[in-house]
VOBA-1610 file (N, C-alpha, C; in pm, whole numbers, padded with zeros to 5 digits, always signed):
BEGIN
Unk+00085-00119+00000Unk+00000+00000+00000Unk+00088+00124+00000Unk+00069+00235-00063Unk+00155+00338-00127Unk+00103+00403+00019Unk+00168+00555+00035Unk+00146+00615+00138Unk-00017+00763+00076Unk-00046+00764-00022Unk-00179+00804-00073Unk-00267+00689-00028Unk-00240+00573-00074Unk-00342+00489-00026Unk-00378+00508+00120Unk-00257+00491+00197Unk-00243+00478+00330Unk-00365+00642+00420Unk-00290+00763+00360Unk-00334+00853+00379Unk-00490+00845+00367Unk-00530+00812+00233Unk-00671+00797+00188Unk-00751+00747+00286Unk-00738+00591+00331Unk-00795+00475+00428Unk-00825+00557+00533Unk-00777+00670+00570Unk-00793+00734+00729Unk-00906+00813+00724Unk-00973+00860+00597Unk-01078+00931+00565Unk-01205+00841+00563Unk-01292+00882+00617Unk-01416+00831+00585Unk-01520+00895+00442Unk-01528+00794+00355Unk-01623+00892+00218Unk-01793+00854+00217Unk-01798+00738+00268Unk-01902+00701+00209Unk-01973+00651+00392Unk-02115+00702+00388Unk-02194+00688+00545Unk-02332+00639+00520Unk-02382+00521+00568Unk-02471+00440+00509Unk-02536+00382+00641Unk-02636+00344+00673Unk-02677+00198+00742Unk-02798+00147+00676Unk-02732-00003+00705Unk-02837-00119+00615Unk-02888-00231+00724Unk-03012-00176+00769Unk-03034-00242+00903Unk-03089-00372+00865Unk-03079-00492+00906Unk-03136-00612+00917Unk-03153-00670+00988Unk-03219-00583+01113Unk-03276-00616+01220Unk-03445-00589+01200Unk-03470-00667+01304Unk-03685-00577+01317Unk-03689-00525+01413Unk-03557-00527+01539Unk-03554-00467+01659Unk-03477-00304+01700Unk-03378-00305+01579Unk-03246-00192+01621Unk-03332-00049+01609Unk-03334+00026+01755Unk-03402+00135+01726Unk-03253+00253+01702Unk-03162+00268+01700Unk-03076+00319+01697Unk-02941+00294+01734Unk-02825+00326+01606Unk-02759+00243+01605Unk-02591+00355+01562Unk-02513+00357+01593Unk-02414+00489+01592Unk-02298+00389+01477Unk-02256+00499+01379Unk-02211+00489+01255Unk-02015+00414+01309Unk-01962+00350+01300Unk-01835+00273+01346Unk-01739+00376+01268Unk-01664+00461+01342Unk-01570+00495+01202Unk-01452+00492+01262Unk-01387+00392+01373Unk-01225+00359+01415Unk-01202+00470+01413Unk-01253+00572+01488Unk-01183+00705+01529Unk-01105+00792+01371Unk-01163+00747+01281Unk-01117+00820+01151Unk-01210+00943+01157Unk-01159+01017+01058Unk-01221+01160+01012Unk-01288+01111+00925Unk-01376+01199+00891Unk-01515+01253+00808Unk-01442+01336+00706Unk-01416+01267+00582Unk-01403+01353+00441Unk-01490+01503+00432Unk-01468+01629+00435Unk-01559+01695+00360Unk-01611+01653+00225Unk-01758+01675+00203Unk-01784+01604+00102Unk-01836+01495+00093Unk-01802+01413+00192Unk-01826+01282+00192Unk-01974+01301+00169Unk-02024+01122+00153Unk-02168+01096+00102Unk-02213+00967+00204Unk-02340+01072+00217Unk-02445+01039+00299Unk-02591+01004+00276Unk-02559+00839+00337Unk-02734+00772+00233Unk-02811+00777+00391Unk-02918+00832+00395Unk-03054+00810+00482Unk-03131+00763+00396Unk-03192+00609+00423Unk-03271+00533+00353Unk-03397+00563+00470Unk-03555+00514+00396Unk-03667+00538+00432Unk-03700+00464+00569Unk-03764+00541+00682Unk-03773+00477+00800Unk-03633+00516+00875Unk-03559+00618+00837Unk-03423+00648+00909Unk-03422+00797+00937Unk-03337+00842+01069Unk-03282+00975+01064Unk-03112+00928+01067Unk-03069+01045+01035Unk-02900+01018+01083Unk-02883+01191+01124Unk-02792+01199+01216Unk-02788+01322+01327Unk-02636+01319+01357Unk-02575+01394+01334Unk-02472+01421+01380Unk-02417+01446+01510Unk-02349+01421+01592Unk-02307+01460+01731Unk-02199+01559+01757Unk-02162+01605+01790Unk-02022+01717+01774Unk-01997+01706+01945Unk-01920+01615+02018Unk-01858+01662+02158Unk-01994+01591+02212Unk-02040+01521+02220Unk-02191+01479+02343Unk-02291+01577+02263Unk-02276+01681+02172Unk-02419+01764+02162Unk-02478+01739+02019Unk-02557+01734+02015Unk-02636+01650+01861Unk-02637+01777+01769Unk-02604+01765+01683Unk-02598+01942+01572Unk-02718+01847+01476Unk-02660+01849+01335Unk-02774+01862+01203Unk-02787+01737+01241Unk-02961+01724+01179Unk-03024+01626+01134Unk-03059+01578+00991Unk-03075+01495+00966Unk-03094+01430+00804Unk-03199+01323+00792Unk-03312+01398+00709Unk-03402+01285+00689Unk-03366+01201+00565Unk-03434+01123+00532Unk-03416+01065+00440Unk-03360+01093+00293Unk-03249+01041+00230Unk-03211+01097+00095Unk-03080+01069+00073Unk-03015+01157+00012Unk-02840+01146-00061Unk-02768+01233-00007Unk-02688+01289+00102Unk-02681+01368+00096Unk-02462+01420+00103Unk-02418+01509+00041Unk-02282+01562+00010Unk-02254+01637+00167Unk-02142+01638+00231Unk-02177+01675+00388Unk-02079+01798+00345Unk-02105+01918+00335Unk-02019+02029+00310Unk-02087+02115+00431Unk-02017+02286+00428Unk-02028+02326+00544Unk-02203+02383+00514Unk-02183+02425+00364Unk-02370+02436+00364Unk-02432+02363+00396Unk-02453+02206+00400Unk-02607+02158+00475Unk-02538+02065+00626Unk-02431+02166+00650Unk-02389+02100+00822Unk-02404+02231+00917Unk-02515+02352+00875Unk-02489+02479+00940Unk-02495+02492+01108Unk-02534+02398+01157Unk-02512+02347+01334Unk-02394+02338+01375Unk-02322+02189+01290Unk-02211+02205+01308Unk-02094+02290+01280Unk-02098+02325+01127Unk-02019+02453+01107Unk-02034+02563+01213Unk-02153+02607+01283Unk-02143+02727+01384Unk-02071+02679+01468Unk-02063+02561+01596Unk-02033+02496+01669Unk-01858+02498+01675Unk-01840+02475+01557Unk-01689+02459+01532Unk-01624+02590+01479Unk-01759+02699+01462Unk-01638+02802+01369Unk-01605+02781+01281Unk-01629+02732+01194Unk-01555+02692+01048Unk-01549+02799+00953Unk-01471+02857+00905Unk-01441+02979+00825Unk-01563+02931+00681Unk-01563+03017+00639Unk-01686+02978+00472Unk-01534+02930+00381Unk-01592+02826+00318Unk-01494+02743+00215Unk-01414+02634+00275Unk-01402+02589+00442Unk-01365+02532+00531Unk-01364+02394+00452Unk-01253+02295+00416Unk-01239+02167+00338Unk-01192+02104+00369Unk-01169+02117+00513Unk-01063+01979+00585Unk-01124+01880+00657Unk-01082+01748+00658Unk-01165+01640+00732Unk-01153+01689+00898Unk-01315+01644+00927Unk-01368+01648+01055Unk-01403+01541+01109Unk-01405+01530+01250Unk-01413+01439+01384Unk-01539+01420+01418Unk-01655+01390+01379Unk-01803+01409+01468Unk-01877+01227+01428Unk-01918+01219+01549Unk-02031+01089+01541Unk-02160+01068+01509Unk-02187+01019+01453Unk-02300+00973+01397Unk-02391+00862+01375Unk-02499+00902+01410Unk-02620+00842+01475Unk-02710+00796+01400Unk-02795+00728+01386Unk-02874+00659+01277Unk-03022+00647+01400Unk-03100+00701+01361Unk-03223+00647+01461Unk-03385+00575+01355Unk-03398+00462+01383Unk-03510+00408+01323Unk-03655+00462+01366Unk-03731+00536+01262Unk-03838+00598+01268Unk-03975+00552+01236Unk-03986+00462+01204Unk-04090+00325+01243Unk-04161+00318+01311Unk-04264+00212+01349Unk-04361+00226+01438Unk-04321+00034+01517Unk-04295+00068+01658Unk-04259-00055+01688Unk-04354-00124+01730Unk-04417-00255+01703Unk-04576-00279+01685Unk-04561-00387+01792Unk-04711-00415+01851Unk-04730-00531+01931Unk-04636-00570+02048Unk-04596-00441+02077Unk-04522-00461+02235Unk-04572-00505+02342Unk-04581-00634+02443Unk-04693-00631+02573Unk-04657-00551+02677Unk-04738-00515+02743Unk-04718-00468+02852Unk-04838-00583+02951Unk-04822-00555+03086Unk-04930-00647+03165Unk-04846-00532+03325Unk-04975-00545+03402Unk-04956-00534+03556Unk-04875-00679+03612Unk-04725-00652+03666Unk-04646-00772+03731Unk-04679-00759+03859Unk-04772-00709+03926Unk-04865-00780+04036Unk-05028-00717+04012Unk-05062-00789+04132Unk-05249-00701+04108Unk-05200-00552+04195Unk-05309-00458+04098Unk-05375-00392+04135Unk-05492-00360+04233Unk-05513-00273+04352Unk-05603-00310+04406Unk-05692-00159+04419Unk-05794-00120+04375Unk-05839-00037+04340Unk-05921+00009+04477Unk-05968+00098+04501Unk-06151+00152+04522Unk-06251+00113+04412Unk-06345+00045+04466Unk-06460+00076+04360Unk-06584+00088+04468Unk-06683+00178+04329Unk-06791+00246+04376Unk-06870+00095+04413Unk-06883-00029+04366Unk-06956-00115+04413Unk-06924-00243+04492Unk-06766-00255+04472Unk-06754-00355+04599Unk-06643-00302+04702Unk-06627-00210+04679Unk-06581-00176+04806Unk-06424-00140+04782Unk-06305-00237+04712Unk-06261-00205+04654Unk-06215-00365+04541Unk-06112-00357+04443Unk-06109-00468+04359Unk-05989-00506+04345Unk-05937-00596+04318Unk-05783-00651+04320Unk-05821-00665+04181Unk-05699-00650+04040Unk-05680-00700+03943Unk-05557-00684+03889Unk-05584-00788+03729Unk-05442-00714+03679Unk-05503-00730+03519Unk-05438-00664+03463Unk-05434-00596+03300Unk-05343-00627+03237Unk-05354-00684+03089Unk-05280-00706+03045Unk-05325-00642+02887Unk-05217-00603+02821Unk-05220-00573+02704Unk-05168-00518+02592Unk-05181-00482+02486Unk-05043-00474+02398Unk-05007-00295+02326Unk-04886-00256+02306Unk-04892-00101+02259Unk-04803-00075+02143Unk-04833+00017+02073Unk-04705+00039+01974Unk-04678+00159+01977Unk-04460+00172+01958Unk-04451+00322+01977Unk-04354+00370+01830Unk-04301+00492+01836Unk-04218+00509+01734Unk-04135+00687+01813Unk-04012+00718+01774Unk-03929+00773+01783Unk-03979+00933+01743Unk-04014+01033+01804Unk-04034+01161+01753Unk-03936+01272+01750Unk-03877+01294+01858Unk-03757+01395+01890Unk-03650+01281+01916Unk-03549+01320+01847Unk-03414+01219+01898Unk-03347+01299+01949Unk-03330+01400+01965Unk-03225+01502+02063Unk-03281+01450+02153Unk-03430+01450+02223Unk-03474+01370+02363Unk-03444+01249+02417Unk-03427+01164+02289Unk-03434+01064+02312Unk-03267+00998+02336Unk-03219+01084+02272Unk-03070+01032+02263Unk-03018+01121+02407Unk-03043+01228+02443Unk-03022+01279+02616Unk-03085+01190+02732Unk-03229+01154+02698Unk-03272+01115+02830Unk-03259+00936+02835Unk-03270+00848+02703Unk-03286+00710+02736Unk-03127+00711+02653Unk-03078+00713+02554Unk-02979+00654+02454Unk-02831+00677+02506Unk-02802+00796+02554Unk-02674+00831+02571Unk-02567+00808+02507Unk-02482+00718+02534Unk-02387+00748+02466Unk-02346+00589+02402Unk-02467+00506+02389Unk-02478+00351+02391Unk-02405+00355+02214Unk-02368+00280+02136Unk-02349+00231+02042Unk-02467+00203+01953Unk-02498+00082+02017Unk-02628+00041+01987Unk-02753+00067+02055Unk-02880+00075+02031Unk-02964+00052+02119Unk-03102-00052+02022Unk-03124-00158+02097Unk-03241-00220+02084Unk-03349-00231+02135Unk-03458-00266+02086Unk-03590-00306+02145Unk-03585-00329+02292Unk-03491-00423+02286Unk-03487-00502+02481Unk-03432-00409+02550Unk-03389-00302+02486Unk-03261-00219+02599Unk-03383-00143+02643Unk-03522-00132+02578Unk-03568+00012+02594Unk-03710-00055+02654Unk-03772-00163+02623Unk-03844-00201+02682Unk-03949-00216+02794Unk-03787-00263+02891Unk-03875-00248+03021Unk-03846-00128+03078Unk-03785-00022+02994Unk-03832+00138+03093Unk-03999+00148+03018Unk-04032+00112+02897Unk-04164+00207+02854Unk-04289+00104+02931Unk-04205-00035+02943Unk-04322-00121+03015Unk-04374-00075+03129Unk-04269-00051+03216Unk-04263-00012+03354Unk-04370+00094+03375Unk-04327+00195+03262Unk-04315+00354+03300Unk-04507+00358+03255Unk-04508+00284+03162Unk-04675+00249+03101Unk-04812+00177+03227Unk-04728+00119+03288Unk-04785+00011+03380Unk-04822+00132+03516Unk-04701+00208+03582Unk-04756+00318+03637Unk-04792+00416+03632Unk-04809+00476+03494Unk-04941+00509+03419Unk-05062+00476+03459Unk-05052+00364+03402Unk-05185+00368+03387Unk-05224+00294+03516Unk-05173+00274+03598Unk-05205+00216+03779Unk-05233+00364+03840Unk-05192+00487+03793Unk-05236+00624+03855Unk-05331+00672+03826Unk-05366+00637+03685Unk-05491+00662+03606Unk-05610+00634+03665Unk-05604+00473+03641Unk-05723+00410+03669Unk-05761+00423+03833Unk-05667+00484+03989Unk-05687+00487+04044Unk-05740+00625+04133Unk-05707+00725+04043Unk-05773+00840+04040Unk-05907+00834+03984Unk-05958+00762+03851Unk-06064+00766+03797Unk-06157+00701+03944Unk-06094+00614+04011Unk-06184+00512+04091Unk-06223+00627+04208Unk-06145+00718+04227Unk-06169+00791+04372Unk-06310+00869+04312Unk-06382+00882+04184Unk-06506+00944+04137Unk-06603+00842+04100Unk-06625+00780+04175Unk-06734+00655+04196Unk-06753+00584+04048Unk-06598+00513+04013Unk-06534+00477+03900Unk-06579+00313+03928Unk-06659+00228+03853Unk-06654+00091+03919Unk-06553-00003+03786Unk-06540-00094+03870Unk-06408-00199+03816Unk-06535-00232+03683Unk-06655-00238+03715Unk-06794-00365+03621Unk-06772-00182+03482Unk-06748-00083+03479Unk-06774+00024+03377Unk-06640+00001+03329Unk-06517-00004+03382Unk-06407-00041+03269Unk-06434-00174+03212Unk-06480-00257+03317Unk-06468-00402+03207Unk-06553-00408+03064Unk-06672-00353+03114Unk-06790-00296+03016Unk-06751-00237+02865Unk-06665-00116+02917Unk-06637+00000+02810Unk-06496+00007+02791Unk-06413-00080+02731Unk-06291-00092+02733Unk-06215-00029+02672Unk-06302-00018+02498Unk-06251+00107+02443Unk-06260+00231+02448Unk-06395+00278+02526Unk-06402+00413+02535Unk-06303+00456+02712Unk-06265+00334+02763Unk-06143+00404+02875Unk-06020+00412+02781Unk-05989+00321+02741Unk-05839+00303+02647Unk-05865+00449+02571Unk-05913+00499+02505Unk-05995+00669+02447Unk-05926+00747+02513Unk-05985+00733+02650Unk-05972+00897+02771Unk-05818+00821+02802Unk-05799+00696+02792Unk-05633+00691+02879Unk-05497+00735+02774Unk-05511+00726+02662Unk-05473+00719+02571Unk-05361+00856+02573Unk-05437+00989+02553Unk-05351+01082+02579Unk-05294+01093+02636Unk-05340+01081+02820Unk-05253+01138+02935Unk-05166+01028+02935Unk-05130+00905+02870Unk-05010+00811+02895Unk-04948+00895+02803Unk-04995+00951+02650Unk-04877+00973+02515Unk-04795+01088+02619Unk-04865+01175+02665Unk-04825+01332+02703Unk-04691+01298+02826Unk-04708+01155+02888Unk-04590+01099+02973Unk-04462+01150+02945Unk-04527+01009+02771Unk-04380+00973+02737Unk-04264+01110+02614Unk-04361+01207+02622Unk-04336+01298+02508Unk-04191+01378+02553Unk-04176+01375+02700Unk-04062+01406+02765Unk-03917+01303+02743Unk-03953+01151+02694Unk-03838+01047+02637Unk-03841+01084+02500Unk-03889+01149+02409Unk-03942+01158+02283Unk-03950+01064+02218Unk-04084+01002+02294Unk-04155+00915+02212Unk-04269+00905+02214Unk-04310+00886+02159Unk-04504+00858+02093Unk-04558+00718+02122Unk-04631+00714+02224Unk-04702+00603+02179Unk-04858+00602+02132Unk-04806+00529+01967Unk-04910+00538+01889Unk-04994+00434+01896Unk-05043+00362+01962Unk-05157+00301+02024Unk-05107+00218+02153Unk-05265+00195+02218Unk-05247+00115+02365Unk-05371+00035+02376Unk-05337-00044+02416Unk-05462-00173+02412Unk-05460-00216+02515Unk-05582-00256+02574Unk-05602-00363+02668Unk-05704-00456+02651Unk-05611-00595+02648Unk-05671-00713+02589Unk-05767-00761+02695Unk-05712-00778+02827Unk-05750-00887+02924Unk-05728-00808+03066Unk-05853-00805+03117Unk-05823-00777+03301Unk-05904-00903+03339Unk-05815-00947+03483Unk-05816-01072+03535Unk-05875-01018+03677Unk-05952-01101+03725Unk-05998-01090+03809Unk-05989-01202+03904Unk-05949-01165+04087Unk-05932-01287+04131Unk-06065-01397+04125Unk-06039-01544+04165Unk-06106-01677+04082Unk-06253-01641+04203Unk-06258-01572+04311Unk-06367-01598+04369Unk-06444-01481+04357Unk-06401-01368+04292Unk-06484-01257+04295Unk-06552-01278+04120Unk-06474-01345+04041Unk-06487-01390+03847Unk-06644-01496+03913Unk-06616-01584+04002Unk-06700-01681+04027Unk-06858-01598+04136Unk-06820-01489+04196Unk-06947-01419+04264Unk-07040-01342+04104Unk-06926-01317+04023Unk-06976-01258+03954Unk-07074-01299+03852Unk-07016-01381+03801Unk-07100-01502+03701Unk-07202-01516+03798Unk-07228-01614+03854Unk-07384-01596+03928Unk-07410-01486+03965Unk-07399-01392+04012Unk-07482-01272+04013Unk-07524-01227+03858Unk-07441-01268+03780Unk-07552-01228+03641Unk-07633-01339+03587Unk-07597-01450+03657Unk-07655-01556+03570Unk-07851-01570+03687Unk-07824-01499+03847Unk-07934-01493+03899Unk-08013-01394+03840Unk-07939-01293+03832Unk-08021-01113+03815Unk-08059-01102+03981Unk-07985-01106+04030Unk-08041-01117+04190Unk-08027-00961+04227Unk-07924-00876+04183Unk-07906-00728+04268Unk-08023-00662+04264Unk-08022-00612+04409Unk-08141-00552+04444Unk-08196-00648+04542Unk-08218-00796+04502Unk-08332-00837+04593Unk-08290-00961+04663Unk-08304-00924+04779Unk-08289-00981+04925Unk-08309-01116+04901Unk-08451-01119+04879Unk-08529-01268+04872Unk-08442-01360+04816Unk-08390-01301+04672Unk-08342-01417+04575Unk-08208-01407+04646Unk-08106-01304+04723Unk-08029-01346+04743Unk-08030-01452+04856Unk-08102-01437+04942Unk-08116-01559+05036Unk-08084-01682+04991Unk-08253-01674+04871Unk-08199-01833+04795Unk-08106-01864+04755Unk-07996-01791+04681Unk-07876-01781+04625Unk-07781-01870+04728Unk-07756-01754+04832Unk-07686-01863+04976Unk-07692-02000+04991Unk-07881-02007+05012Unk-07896-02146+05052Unk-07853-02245+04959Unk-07874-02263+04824Unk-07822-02292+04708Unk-07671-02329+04715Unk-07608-02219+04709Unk-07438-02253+04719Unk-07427-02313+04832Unk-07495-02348+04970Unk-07434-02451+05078Unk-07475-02611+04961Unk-07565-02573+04963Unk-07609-02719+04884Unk-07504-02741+04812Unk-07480-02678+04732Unk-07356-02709+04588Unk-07277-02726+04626Unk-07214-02634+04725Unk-07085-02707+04799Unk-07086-02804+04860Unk-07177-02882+04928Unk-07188-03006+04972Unk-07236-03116+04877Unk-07241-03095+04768Unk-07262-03174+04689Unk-07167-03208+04625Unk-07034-03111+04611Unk-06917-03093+04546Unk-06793-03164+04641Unk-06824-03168+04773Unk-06744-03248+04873Unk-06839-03348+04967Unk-06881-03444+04924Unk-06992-03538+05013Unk-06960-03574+05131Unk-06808-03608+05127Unk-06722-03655+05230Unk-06710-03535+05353Unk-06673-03453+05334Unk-06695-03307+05456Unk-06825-03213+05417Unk-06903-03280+05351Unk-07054-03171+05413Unk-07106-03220+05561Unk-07190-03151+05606Unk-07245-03147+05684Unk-07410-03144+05653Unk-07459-03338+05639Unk-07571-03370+05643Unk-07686-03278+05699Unk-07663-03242+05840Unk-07771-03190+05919Unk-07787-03020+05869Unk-07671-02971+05854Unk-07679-02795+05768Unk-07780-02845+05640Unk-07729-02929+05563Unk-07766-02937+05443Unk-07914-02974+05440Unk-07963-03054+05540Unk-08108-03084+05501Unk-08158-02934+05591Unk-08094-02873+05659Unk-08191-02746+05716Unk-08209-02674+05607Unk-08095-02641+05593Unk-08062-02542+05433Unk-08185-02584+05304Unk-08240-02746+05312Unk-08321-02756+05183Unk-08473-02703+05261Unk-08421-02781+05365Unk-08619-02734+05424Unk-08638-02574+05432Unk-08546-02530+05466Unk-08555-02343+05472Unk-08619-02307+05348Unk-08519-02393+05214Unk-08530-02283+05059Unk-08688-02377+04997Unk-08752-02514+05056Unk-08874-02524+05003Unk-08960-02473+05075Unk-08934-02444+05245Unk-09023-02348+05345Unk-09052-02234+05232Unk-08937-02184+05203Unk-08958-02062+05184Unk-09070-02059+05038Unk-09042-02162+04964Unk-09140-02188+04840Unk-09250-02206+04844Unk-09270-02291+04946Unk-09401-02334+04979Unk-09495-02194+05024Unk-09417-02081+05102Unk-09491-01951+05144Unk-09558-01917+05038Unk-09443-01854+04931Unk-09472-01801+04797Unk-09625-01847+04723Unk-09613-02018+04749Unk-09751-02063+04686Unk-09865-02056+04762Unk-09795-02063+04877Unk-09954-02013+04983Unk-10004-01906+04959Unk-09923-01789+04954Unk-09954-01671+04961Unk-09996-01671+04798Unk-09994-01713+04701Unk-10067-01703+04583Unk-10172-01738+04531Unk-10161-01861+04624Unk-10323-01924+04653Unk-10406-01831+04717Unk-10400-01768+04855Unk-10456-01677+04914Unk-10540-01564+04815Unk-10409-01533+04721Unk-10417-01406+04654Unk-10526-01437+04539Unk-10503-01560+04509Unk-10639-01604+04410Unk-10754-01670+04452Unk-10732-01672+04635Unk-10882-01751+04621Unk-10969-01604+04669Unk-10867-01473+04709Unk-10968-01360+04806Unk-10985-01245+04627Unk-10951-01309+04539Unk-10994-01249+04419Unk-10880-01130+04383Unk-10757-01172+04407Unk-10617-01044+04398Unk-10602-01060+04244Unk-10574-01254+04218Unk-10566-01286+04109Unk-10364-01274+04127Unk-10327-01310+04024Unk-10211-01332+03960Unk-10165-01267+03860Unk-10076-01187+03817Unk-09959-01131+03665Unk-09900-01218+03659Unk-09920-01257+03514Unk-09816-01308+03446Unk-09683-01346+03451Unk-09615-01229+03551Unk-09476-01182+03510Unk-09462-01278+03690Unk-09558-01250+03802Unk-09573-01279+03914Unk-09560-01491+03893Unk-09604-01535+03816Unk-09594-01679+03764Unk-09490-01722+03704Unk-09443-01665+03615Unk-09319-01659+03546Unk-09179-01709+03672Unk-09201-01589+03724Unk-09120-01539+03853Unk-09109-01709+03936Unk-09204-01726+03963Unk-09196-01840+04095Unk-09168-01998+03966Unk-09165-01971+03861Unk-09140-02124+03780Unk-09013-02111+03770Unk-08952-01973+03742Unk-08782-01974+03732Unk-08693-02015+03880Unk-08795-01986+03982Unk-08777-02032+04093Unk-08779-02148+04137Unk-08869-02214+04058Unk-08883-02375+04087Unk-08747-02450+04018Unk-08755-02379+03914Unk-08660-02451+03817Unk-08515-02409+03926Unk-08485-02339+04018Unk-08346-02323+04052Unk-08364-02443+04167Unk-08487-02434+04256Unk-08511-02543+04356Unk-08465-02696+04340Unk-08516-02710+04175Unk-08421-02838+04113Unk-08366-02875+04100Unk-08290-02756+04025Unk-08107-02740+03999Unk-08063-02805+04184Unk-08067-02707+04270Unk-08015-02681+04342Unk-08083-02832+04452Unk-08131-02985+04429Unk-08186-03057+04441Unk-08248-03070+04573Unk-08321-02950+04588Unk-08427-02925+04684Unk-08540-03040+04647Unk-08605-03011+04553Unk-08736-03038+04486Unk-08720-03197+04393Unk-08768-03334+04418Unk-08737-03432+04294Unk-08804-03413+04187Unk-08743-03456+04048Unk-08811-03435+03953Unk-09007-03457+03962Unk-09033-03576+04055Unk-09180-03570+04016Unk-09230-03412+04137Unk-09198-03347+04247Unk-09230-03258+04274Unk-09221-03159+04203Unk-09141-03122+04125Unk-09096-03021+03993Unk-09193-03008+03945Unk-09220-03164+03848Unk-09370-03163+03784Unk-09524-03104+03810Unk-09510-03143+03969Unk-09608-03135+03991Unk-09638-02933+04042Unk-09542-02919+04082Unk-09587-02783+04100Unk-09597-02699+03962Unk-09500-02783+03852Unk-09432-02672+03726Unk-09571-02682+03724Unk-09679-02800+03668Unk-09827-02763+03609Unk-09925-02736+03705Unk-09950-02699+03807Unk-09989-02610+03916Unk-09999-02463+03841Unk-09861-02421+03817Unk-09826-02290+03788Unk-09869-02259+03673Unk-09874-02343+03577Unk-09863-02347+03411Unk-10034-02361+03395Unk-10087-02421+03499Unk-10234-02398+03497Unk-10332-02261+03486Unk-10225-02185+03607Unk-10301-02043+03617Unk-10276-01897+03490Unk-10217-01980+03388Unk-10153-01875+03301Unk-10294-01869+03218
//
């Protein structure tokens, strides 16, 4: 190698990145401590910035294109350095490549429960899980407050700060909303119109890391196994509001649970528990009899009512199938 060659090799001409990753959000240009050719050529391909650094401080930016690095389209750095006009000697500065993309299908989830206020039980333990996508807006921010002075930076490096930082988010959110008689049953309900109202005050967080997050989802809130299990029967009774049916409800679940462990029920609870919930049936028909023999008469909706009742007496094997019968057409008579 001649000493032109030699000389030459120390210059950098040509500044490129060809990412073949799906993860690299930013990635700093290798140049073995060589100089920067004036002149040199500069490719920003689509989905890229490249940014110059001068000393730790970020000067010009470059969107996408071809670009010749002279002191006209480096006017940051040329101020920075003083560079006289016509200035043609190789320069020292680093350079940055940041991917401008949208990074899709990130999870996030609560890594313990949550335990809220709510307006209807008092308060709720849960956890949330669900997925977000972000992308890169200011890189002077981003390269001061998360990137520094890393080489590389990937997906995993950056991760669990936006997981974290998302998760107590939205654990401040949802627990302020709860202190305004916010119930756990209206988020589960309206999932997208909370994800709506949560949406901004998480983006406006992260706008200080400069980054955007351009959507937030929540797939799944979990609920612990005995409040998921109060809940289902309470919709599957329609019982809120009324006393009566919750009674039956009670008496019912001793039954089921002793039916579910034969070996540790307690025979003597269990037959009180059936005579209580057909006592209590048997009233209902007295008192309807009464009501139709002193001329009150019966609604429809009042008949209805006590057959859906019979039918749980069954379920719940108060009543044998031929008593079933015999009251179901009793009832089915007076319609």
């Amino acid at each position: 190698m001649g000493l032109f060659d030699f000389i030459k090799g120390q210059f950098i001409d040509v500044i490129e990145w060809v990412d073949f990753t799906r993860d690299t959000i930013m990635w700093k240009f290798p140049d073995q401590d060589k100089e920067i050719k004036m002149g040199a050529q500069l490719t920003v391909r689509e989905s890229q910035v490249a940014a110059l650094v001068n000393e730790g401080k970020m000067a010009d930016i470059f969107e996408p294109g071809r670009y010749e690095l002279t002191t006209r389209n480096m006017p940051i750095l040329t101020t920075l350095n003083s560079w006289k006009y016509g200035f043609n000697s190789p320069f020292k500065v680093d350079i940055y490549f940041f991917n401008t993309r949208q990074f899709t299908a990130n999870k996030w989830g609560t890594p313990s429960p949550v335990t809220i206020p709510d307006s209807k039980f008092g308060q709720v333990e849960f956890r949330a899980f669900g997925t977000y996508n972000f992308r890169l807006t200011d890189y002077e921010k981003f390269f001061r407050e998360v990137a520094g002075t890393a080489p590389v930076l990937a997906l995993s490096d950056v991760e669990g700060l936006i997981r974290g930082k998302l998760v107590d988010r939205f654990t401040e959110i949802v627990a302020e909303m709860a202190e305004h008689d916010f119930s756990f049953v209206q988020m589960q309900a309206n999932k997208t119109e909370f994800v709506q109202a949560l949406l901004p005050r998480i983006s406006d967080f992260f706008n200080d890391f400069g980054i955007e997050i351009t959507d937030f989802s929540i797939q799944s809130i979990t609920l612990p196994p005995e409040l998921q299990e109060y809940l289902r029967k309470n919709t599957q009774m329609n019982m809120v509001g009324d006393l009566q049916r919750f009674t039956q409800f009670q008496m019912a679940n001793a039954v089921e649970k002793s039916a579910e462990n034969p070996s540790g029920g307690n025979a003597g609870i269990d037959m009180g528990t059936g005579l209580a919930m057909g006592q209590m049936m048997m009233n209902q028909m007295n008192q309807a009899n009464q009501q139709q023999q002193s001329g009150g008469g019966e609604s429809k909706d009042d008949i209805m009512k006590m057959l859906r009742e019979l039918g749980e007496l069954k379920t719940a094997g108060v009543l044998t199938e031929e008593e079933f019968a015999a009251k179901k057409k009793e009832l089915l008579d007076r319609l």
